[in-house]
ZAMARGU-4260 file (C-alpha; in steps of 0.2 Angstrom, whole numbers, plus 5000, padded with zeros to 4 digits):
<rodrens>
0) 5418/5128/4746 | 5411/5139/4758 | 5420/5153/4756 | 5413/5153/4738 | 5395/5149/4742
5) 5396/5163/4756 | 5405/5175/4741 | 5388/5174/4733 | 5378/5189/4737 | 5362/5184/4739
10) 5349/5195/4728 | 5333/5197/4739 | 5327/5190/4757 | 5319/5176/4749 | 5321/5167/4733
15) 5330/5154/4723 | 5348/5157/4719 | 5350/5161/4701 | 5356/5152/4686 | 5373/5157/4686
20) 5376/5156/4706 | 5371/5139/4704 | 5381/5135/4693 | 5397/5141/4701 | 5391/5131/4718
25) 5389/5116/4708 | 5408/5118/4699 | 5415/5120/4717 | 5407/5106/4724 | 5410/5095/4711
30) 5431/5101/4713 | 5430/5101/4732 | 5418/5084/4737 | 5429/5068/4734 | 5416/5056/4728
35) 5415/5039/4738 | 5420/5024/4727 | 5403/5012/4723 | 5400/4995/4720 | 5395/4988/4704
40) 5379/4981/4713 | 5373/4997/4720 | 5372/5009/4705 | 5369/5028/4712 | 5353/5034/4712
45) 5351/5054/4708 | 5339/5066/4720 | 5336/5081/4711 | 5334/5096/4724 | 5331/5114/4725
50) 5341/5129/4732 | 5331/5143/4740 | 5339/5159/4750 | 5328/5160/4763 | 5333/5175/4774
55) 5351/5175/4767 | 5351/5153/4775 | 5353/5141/4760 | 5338/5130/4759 | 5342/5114/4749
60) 5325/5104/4746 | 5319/5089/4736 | 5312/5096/4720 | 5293/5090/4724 | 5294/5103/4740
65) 5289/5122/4734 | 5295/5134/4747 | 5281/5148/4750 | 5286/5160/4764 | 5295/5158/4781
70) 5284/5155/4797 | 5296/5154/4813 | 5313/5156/4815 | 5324/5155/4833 | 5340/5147/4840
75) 5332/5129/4833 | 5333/5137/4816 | 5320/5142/4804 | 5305/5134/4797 | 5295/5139/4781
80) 5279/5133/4773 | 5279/5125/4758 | 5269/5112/4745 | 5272/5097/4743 | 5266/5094/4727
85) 5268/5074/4727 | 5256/5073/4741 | 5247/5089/4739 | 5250/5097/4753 | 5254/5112/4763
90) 5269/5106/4774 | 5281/5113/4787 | 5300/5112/4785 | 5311/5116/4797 | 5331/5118/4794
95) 5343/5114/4808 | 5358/5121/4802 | 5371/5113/4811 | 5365/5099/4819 | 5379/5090/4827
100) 5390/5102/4832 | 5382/5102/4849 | 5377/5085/4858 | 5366/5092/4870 | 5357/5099/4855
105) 5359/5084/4845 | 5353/5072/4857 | 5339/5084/4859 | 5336/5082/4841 | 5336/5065/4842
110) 5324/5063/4857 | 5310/5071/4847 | 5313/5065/4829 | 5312/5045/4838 | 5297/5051/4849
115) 5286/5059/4835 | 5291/5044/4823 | 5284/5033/4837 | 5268/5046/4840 | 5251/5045/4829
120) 5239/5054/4837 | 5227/5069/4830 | 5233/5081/4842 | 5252/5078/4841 | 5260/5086/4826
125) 5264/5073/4814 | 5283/5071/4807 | 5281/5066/4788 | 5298/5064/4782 | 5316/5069/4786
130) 5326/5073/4772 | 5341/5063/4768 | 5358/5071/4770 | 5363/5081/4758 | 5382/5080/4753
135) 5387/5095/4748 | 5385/5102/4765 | 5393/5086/4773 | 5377/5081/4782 | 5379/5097/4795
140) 5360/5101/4793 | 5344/5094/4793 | 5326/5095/4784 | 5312/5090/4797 | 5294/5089/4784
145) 5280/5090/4797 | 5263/5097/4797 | 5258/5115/4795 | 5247/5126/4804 | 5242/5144/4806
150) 5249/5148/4822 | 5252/5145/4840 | 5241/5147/4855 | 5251/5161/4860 | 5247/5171/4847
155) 5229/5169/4846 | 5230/5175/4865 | 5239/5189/4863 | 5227/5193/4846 | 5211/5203/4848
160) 5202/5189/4842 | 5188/5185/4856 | 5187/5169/4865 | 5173/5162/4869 | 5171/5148/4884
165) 5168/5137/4869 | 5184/5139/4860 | 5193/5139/4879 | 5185/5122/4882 | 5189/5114/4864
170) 5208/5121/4865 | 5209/5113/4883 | 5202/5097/4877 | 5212/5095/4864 | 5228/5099/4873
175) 5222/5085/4886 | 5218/5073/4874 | 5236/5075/4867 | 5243/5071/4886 | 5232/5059/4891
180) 5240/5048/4877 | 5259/5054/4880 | 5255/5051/4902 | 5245/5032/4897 | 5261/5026/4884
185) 5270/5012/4890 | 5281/5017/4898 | 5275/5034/4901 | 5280/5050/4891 | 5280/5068/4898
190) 5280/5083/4888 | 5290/5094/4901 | 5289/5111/4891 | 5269/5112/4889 | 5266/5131/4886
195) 5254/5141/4871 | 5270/5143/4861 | 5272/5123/4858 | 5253/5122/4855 | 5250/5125/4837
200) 5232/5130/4831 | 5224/5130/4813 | 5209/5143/4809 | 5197/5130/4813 | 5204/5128/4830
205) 5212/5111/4830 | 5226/5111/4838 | 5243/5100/4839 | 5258/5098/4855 | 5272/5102/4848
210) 5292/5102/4851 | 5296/5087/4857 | 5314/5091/4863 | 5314/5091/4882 | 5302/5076/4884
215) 5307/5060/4892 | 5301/5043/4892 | 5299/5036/4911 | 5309/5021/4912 | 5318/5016/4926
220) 5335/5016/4924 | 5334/5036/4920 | 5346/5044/4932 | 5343/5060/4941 | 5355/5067/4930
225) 5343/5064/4915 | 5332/5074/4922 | 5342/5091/4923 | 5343/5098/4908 | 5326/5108/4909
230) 5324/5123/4905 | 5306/5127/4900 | 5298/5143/4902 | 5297/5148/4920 | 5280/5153/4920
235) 5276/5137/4916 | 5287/5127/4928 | 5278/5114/4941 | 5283/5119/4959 | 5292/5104/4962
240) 5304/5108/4946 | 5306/5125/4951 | 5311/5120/4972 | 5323/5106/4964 | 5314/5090/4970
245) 5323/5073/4966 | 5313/5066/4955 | 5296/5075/4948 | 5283/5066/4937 | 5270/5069/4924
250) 5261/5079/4934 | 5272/5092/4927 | 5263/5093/4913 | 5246/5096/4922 | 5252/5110/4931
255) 5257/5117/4914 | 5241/5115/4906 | 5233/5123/4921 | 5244/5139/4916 | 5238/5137/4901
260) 5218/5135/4904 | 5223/5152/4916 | 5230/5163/4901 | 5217/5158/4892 | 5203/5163/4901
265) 5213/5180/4907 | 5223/5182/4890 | 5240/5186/4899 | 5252/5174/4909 | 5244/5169/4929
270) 5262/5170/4937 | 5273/5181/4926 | 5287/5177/4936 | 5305/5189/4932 | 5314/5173/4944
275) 5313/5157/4951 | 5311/5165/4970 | 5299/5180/4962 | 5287/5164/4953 | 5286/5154/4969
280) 5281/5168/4978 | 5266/5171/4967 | 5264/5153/4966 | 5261/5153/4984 | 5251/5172/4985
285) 5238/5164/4975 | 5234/5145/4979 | 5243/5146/4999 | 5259/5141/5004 | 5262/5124/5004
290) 5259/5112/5020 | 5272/5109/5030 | 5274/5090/5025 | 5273/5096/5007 | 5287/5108/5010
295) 5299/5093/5018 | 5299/5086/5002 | 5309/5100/4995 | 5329/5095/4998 | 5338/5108/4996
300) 5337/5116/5013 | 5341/5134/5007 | 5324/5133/4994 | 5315/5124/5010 | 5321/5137/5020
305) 5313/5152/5008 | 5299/5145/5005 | 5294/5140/5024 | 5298/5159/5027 | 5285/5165/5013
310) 5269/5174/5023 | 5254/5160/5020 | 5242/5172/5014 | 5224/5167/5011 | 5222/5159/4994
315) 5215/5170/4981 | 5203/5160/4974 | 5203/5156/4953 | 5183/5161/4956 | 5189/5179/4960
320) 5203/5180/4950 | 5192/5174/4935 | 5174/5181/4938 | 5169/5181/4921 | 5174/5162/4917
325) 5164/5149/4918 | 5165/5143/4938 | 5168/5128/4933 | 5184/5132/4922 | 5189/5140/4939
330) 5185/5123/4949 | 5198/5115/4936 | 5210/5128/4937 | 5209/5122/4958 | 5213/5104/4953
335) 5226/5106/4942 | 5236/5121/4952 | 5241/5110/4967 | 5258/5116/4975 | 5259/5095/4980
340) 5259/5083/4965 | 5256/5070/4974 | 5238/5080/4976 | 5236/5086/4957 | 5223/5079/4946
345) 5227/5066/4932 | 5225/5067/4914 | 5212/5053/4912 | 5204/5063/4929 | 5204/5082/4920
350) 5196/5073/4905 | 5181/5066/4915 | 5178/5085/4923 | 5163/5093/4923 | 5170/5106/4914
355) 5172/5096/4897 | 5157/5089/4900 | 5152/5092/4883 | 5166/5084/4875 | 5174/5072/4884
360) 5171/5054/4876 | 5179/5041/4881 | 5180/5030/4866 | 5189/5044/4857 | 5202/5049/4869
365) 5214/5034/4863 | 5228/5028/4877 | 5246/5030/4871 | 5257/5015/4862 | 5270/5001/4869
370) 5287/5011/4867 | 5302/5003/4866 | 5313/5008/4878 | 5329/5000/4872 | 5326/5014/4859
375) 5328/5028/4870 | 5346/5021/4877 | 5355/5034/4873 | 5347/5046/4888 | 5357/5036/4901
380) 5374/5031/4888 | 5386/5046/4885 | 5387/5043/4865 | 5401/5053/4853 | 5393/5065/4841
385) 5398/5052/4828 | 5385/5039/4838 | 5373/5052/4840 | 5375/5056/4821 | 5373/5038/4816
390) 5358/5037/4827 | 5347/5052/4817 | 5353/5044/4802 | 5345/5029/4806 | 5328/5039/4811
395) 5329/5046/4793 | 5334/5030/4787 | 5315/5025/4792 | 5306/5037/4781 | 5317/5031/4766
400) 5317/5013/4769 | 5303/5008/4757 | 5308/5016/4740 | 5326/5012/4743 | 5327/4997/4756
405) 5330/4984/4747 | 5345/4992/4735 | 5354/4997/4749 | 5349/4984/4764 | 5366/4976/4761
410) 5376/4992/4766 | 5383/5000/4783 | 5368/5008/4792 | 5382/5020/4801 | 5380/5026/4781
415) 5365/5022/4772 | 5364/5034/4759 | 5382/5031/4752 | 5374/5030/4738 | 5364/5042/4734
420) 5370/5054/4722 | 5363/5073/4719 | 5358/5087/4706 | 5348/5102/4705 | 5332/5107/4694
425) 5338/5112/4678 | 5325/5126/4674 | 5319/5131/4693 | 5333/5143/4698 | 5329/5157/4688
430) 5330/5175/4692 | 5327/5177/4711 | 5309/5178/4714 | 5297/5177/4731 | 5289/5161/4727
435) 5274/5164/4740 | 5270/5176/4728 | 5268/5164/4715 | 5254/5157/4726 | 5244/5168/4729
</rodrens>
């Protein structure tokens, strides 16, 4: 079967797959996909998809979803806007082709579908659906429906657009407001890859934390080597990630949104760092090299030794690297960029600063929920990528259970859409088309 879909030459960058290809793929599946024998008492129920050839990747979506143009695309795959026009709505679908064949990837996967099904808050993006599996490809990829915004943080940085000290405060709130309810869950959630690129902004400046894959949920069985696999942006990186601490905290995430605030206010990266030894040393040439005790706490005595031997310079001083900012922006910058994170303001503490004076309020800065950690097991248990694949089914399994819950409650979970048979739109693959264009 792929060797024929892959025969099929697609006929523009981006469009649905005619008529007669469709055809053919549907002969082929049909010969080549041995249907699964079903009981009497649960008759199939037909989904009725669309196929688009998006950038020469086959996209195979429910017929309600309209696929308008493509918006991101990187080693986690591509995502396109499109309409839902059930609910109405512009939406955001990202394809993962090839989910499983990785487990560090799928577990990653995993960790943020669970945590944003878990997640309700206005400035955390908001998963809406995952579509189920669709057989013709064997259930290798997966269709995450999620919010759509205009753009990321680090595009409007890097745009001529000016900022005022208004926008720089709202953007700063809102990013706080979205960690202050990750940091106050129960137990505790950290981001770990905070950075303008994972902050997704619409026109009118709301903005949503996004990319959910590196984060972690403090319980207290994680082991040290739960904690390793972190590979965030480097300009980003807390010290005590970057000098290999035993354990580090949430007050990863605050360093990071002091980064952040910086890059706003001076529109390129603070410590554009080419290595980990070149970052700490502009770490340490702008807010002084650590204290002594603080450097003990590095264990690695080759990192201890280097950064002991780097010259304690006088700090710089945010005021003089900033003057046109607001002072007080700068005073934040101070109490966030603390090489100890023992010494690092709080969430709940930034919120309350002078500097957001003007829109901190309390009693709309809502703490995080009770998560459950048996649901995040499978951080500290080696599962088989036929566990792992059983697991995301289940998270899709969520967003299907009302309309289907009852006809299927009977059957294997490790399967639950056995059942569910599918066609494609007669009348919607005609000649190849860019559909955005049909929405203008």
């Amino acid at each position: 079967m792929a060797s024929t879909v892959a025969a099929i030459p697609p006929p523009s960058d981006f469009g649905l797959i005619s008529d007669d290809d469709e055809k053919t793929i549907e002969k082929t599946i049909e010969h080549d996909t041995p249907r699964a024998p079903r009981s009497p008492a649960t008759p199939a129920v037909t989904r009725e998809l669309k196929r688009y050839n998006v950038m020469g990747i086959r996209f195979d979506v429910d017929v309600r979803y309209d696929v308008l143009d493509v918006v991101g695309q990187g080693a986690y795959g591509v995502v396109c806007a499109a309409h839902d026009s059930v609910a109405g709505e512009a939406v955001a679908i990202k394809k993962i082709s090839n989910a499983f064949e990785h487990a560090t990837y799928t577990k990653r996967t995993l960790r943020e579908i669970r945590l944003l099904r878990l997640l309700r808050h206005d400035n955390i993006i908001w998963l809406k659906n995952i579509l189920p599996p669709v057989k013709a490809d064997g259930f290798r990829d997966l269709y995450i429906i999620s919010d759509l915004l205009e753009t990321d943080l680090s595009s409007v940085i890097k745009s001529p657009q000016p900022l005022s000290d208004e926008h720089v405060q709202f953007f700063i709130y809102q990013v706080l407001r979205g960690v202050k309810y990750l940091h106050t869950s129960t137990p505790a959630i950290t981001h770990r890859d905070l950075k303008p690129r994972n902050l997704l902004v619409n026109s009118n400046c709301d903005l949503k934390l996004c990319d959910f894959g590196l984060a972690r949920v403090d319980v207290q069985s994680a082991s040290r080597v739960a904690m390793t696999d972190y590979v965030a942006t480097r300009w980003y990186r807390a010290p005590e990630i970057i000098t290999g601490w035993v354990e580090y905290t949430k007050a990863v995430d605050l360093w990071a949104v002091g980064c952040i605030l910086a890059e706003l206010l001076g529109r390129k990266p603070l410590w554009p760092g080419s290595d980990s030894q070149h970052q700490l040393e502009l770490i340490c040439q702008c807010v002084g090299r650590p204290s002594v005790d603080t450097i003990e706490k590095i264990q690695t005595p080759e990192i201890r030794d280097f950064v002991a031997a780097i010259p304690d310079s006088t700090p710089v001083g945010f005021r003089a690297l900033y003057p046109a900012a607001n002072p007080l922006a700068c005073d934040l910058l101070t109490d966030l960029l603390v090489f100890d994170p023992a010494d690092r303001i709080g969430a709940c503490q930034v919120l309350a600063h002078p500097y957001l004076a003007q829109l901190h309020y309390p009693d709309d800065e809502p703490a995080g929920p009770r998560i459950p950690v048996e649901a995040f097991a499978f951080e500290t248990t080696e599962l088989t990528a036929a566990q792992l694949k059983t697991e995301v089914l289940r998270e899709i399994w969520h967003y299907h259970w009302p309309e289907a819950g009852k006809r299927l409650h009977r059957r294997d979970p490790s399967e639950p859409f056995g059942d569910l048979a599918e066609t494609y739109a007669a009348g919607s693959l005609g000649s190849p088309v860019e559909p955005a264009a049909k929405h203008r």
